[in-house]
C-alpha positions as YAML, in Angstrom:
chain: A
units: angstrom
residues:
- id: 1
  name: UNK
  ca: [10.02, 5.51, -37.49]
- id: 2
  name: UNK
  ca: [10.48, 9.26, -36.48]
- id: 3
  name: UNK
  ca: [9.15, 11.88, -38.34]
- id: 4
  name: UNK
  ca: [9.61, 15.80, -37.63]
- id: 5
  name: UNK
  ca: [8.10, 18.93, -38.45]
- id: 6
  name: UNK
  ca: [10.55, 21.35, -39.38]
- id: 7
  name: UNK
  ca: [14.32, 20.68, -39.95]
- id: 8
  name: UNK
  ca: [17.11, 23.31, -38.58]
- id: 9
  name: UNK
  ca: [20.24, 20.94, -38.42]
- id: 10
  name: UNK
  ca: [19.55, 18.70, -41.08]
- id: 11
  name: UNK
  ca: [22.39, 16.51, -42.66]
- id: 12
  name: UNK
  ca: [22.88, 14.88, -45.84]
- id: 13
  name: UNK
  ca: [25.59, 13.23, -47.68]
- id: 14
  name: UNK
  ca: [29.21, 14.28, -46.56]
- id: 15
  name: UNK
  ca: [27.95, 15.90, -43.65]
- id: 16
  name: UNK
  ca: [26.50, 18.94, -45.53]
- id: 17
  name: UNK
  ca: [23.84, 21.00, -43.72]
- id: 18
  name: UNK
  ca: [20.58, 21.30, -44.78]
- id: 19
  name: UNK
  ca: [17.40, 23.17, -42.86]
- id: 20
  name: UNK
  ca: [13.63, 23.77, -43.57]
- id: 21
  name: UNK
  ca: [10.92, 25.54, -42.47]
- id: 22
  name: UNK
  ca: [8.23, 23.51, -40.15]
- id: 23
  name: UNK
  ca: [5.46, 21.86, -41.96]
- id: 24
  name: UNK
  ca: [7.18, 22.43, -45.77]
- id: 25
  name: UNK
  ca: [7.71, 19.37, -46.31]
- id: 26
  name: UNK
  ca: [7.87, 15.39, -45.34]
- id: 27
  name: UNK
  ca: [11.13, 14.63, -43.25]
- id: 28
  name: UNK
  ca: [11.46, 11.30, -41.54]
- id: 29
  name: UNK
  ca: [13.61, 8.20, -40.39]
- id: 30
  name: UNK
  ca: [13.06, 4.64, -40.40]
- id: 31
  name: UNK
  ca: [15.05, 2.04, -38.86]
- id: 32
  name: UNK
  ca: [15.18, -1.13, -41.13]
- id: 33
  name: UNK
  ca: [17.01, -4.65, -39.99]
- id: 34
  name: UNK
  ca: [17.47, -6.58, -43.93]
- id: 35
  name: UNK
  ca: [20.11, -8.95, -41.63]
- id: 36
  name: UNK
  ca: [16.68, -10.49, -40.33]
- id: 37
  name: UNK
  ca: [15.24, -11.38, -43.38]
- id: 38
  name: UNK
  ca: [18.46, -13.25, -44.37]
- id: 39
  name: UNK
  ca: [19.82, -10.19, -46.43]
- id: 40
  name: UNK
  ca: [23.59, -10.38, -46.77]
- id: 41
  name: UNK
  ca: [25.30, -6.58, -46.17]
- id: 42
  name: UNK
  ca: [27.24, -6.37, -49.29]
- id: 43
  name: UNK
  ca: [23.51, -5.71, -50.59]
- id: 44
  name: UNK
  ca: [22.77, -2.98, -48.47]
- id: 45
  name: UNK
  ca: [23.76, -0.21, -50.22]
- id: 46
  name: UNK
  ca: [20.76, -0.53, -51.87]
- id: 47
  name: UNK
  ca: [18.56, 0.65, -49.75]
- id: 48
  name: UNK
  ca: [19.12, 4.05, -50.35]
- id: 49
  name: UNK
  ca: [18.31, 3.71, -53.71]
- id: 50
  name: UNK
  ca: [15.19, 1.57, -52.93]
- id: 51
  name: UNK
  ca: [13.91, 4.19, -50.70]
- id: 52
  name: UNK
  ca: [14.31, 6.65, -53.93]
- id: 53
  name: UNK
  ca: [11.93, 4.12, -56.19]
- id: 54
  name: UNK
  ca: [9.24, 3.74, -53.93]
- id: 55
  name: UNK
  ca: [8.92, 7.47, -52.96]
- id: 56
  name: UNK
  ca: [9.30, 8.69, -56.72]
- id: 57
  name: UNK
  ca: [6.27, 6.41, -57.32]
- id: 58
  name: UNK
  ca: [4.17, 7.15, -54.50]
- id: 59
  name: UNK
  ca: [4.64, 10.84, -54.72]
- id: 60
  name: UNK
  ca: [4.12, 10.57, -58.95]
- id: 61
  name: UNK
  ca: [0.96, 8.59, -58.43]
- id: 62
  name: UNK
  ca: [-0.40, 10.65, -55.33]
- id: 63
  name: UNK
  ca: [0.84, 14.52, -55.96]
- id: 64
  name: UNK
  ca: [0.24, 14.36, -60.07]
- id: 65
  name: UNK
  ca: [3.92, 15.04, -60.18]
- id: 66
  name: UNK
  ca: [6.75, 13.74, -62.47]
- id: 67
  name: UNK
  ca: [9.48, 12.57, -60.72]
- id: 68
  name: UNK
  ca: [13.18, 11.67, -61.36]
- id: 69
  name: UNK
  ca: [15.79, 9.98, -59.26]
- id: 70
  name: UNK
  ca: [19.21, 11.35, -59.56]
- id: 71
  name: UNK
  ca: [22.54, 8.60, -58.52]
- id: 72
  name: UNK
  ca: [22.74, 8.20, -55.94]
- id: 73
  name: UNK
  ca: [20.43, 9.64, -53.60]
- id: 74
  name: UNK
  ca: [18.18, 12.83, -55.03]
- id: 75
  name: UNK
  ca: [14.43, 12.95, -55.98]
- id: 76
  name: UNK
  ca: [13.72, 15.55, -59.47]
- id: 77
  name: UNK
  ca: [10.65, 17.33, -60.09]
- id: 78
  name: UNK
  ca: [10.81, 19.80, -63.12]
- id: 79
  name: UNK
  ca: [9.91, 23.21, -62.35]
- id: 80
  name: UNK
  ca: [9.54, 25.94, -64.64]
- id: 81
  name: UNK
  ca: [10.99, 23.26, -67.74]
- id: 82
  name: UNK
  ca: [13.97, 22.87, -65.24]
- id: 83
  name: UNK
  ca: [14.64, 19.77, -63.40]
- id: 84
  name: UNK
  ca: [15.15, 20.79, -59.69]
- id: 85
  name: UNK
  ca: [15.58, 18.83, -56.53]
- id: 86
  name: UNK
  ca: [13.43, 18.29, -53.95]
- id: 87
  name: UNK
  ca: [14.34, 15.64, -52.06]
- id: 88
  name: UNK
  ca: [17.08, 13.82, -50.64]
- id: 89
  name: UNK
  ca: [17.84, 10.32, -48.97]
- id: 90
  name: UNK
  ca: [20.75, 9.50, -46.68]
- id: 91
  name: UNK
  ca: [21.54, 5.88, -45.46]
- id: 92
  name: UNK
  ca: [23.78, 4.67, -42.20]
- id: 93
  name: UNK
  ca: [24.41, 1.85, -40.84]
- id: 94
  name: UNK
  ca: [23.82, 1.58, -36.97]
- id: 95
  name: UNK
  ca: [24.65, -1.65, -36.09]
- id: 96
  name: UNK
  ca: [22.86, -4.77, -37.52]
- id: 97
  name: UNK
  ca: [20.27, -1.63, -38.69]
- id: 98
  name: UNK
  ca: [20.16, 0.80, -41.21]
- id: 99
  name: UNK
  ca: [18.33, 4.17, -40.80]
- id: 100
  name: UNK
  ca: [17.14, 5.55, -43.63]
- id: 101
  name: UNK
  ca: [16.39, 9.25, -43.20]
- id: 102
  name: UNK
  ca: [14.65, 11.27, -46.42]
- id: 103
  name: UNK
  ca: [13.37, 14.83, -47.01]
- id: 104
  name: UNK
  ca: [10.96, 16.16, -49.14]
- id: 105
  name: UNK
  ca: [9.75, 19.55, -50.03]
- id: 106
  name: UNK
  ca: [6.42, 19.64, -50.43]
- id: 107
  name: UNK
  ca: [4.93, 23.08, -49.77]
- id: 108
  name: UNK
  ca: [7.72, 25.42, -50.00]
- id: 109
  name: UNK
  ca: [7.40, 28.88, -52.41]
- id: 110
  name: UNK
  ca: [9.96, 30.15, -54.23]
- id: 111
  name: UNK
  ca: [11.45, 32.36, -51.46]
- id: 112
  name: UNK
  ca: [11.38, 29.65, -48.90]
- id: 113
  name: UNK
  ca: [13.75, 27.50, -51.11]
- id: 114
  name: UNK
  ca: [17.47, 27.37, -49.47]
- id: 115
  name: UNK
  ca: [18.90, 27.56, -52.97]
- id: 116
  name: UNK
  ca: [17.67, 29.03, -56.20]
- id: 117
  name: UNK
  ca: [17.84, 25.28, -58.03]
- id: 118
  name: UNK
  ca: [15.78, 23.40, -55.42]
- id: 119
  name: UNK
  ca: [12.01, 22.71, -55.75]
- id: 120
  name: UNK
  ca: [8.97, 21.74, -53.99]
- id: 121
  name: UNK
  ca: [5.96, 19.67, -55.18]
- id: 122
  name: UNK
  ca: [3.88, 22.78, -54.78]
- id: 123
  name: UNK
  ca: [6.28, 24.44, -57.05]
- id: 124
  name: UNK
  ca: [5.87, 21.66, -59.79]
- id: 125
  name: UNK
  ca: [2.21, 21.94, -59.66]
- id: 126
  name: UNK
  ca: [1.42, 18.80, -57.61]
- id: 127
  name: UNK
  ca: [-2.64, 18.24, -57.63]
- id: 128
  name: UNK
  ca: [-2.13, 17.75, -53.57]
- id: 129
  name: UNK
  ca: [0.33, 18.71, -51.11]
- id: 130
  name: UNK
  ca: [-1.51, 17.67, -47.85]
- id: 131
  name: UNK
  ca: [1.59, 15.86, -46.19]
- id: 132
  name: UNK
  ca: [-0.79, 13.12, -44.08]
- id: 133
  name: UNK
  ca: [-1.76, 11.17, -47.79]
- id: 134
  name: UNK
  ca: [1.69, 11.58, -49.06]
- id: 135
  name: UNK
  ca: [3.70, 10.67, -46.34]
- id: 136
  name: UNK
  ca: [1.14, 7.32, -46.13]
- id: 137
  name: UNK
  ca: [1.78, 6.88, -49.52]
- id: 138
  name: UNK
  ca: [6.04, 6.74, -49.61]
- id: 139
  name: UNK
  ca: [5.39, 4.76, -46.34]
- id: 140
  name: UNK
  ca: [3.53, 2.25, -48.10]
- id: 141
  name: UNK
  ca: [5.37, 2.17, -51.51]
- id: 142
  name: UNK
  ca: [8.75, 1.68, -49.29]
- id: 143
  name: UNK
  ca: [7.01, -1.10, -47.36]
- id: 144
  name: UNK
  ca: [6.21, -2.90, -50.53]
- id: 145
  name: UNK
  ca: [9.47, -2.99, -52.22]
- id: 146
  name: UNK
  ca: [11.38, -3.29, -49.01]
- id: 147
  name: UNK
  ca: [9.58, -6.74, -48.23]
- id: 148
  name: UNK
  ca: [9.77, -7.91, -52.14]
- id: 149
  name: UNK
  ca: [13.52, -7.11, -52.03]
- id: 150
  name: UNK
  ca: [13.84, -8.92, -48.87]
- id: 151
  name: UNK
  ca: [12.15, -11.81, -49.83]
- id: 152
  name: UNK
  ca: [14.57, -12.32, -52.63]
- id: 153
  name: UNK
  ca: [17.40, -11.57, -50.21]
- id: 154
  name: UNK
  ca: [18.34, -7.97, -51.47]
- id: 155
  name: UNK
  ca: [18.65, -9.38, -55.03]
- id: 156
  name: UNK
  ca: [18.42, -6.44, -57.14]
- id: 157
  name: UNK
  ca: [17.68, -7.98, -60.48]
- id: 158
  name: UNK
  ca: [15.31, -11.07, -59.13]
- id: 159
  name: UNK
  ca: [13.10, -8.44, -56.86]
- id: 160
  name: UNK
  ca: [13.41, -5.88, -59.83]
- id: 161
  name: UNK
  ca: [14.47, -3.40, -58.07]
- id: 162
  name: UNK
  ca: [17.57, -2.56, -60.37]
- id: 163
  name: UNK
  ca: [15.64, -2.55, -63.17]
- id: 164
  name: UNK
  ca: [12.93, 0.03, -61.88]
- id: 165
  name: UNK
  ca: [15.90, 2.24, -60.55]
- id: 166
  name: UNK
  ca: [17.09, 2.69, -64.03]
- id: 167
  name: UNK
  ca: [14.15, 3.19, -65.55]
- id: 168
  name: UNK
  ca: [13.26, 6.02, -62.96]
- id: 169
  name: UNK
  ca: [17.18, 7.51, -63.06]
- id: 170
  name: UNK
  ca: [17.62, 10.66, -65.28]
- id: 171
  name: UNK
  ca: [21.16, 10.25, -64.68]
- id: 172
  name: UNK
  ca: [21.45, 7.61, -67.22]
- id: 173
  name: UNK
  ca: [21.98, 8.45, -70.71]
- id: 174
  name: UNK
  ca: [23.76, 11.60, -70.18]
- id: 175
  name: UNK
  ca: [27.41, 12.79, -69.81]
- id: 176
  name: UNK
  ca: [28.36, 13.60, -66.51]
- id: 177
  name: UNK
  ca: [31.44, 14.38, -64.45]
- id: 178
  name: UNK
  ca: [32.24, 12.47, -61.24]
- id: 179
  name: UNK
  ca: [34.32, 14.56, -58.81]
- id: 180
  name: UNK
  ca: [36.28, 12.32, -56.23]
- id: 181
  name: UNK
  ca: [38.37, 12.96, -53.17]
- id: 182
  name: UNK
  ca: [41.64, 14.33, -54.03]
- id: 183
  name: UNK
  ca: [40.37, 16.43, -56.88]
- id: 184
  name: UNK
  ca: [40.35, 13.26, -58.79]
- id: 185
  name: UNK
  ca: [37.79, 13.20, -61.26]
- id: 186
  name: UNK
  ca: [35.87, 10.90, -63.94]
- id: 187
  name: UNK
  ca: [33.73, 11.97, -67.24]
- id: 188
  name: UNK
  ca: [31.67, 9.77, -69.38]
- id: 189
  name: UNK
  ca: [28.31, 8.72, -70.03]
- id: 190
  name: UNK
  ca: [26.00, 7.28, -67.29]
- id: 191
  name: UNK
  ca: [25.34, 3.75, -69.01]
- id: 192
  name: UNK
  ca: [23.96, 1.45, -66.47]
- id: 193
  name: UNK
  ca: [23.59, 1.21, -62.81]
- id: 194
  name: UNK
  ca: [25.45, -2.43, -61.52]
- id: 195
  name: UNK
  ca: [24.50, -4.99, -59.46]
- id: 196
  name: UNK
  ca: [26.01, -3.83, -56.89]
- id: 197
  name: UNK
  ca: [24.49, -0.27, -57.13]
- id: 198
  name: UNK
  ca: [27.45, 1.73, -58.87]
- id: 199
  name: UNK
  ca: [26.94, 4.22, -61.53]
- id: 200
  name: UNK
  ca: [28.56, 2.39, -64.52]
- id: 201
  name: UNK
  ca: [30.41, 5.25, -66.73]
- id: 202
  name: UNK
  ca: [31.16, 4.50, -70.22]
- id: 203
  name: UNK
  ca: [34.16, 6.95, -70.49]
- id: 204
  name: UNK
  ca: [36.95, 7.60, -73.45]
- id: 205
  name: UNK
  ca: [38.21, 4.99, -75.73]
- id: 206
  name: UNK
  ca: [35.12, 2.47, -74.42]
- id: 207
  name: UNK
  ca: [36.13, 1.96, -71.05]
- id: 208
  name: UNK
  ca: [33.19, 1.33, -68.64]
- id: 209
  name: UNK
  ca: [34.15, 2.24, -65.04]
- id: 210
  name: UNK
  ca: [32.08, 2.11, -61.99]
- id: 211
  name: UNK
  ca: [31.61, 4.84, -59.30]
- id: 212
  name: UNK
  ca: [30.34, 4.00, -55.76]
- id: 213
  name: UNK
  ca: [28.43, 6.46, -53.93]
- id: 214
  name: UNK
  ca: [30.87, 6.54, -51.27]
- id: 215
  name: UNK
  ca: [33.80, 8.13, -53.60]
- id: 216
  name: UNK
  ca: [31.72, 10.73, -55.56]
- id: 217
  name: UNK
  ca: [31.74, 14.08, -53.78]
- id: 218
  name: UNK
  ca: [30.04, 15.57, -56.49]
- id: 219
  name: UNK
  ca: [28.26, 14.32, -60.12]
- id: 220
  name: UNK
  ca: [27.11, 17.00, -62.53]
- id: 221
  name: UNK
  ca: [25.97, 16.83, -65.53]
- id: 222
  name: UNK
  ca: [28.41, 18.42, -68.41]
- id: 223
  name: UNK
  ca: [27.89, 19.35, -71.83]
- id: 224
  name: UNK
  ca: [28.38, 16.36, -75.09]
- id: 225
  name: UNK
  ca: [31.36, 17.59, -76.93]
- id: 226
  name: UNK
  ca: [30.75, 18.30, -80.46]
...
């Protein structure tokens, strides 16, 4: 595991930047090997979201906070009665590994944010924002769930990790819009996450389509059509 103070060449999905100012927030690596505990690599892909369960639950049971997960790989808080993000998870494979970096904003003020929409824990009223308990908190949570899923061999329904997702995800149950290379795009409602991890949309005429992470450039949520 590596963890750093401050972040000034940050990256996230799709190779966008992303910085912060030293000791704002939690902002770490860990290198995990699931191929050791027998965990075949078409499961992988869940790790990312993994990683988003146990740190929504660590940081809601240790900060006081209510916290979201967003498909595929953002952490909500709701600031001001808006939901804002605060953290972010990327995944990538190195090897027969898989780092799993995250950051967190824990401390930042309003004109520390790097966009208007982001948030902080200290910004949703968290009851603590020292970073030592919290960051031995996600550690922990992440341990847990990481050895549970491995011992059912990344089997997201018998280690319950699918389950817990989607009852964590604020993605599900609305209408979104999935932008895709090529200016492709898909609308529909966020039903279900699969089994393999996909964002199942229920779109026009009944048709339920799954996304991967790896083709959406961008989801947003869009207005229901009256």
């Amino acid at each position: 595991m590596l963890v750093a103070e401050e972040q000034t060449a940050g990256r996230g999905r799709l190779d966008r930047a992303w910085t912060a100012p030293a000791r704002s927030g939690l902002f770490f690596s860990i290198l995990l090997r699931p191929a050791d505990a027998g965990v075949p690599t078409e499961r992988w892909g869940w790790l990312p979201l993994l990683a988003g369960v146990a740190s929504a639950g660590a940081l809601s049971r240790t900060a006081g906070v209510d916290t979201a997960l967003k498909w595929p790989n953002d952490l909500l808080v709701t600031v001001a009665g808006e939901e804002r993000k605060f953290g972010g998870i990327l995944a990538e494979r190195a090897g027969d590994a898989v780092v799993i970096g995250m950051g967190l904003n824990v401390s930042l003020r309003a004109d520390e944010l790097p966009v208007p929409t982001a948030g902080s824990l200290a910004l949703a009223d968290a009851i603590s924002t020292d970073r030592d308990p919290l960051l031995r908190a996600v550690l922990r949570s992440i341990a847990e769930w990481y050895g549970e899923w491995c011992r059912f061999e990344g089997d997201p329904g018998a280690s319950g990790l699918q389950e817990s997702y989607a009852a964590g995800c604020a993605t599900l149950g609305r209408q979104v819009r999935a932008e895709l290379p090529g200016g492709r795009e898909r609308v529909g409602e966020a039903v279900a996450v699969d089994g393999d991890g996909r964002l199942v949309l229920a779109t026009e005429g009944g048709v339920q389509e799954p996304v991967s992470a790896g083709d959406i450039v961008h989801l947003r949520s869009v207005p229901r059509e009256e």
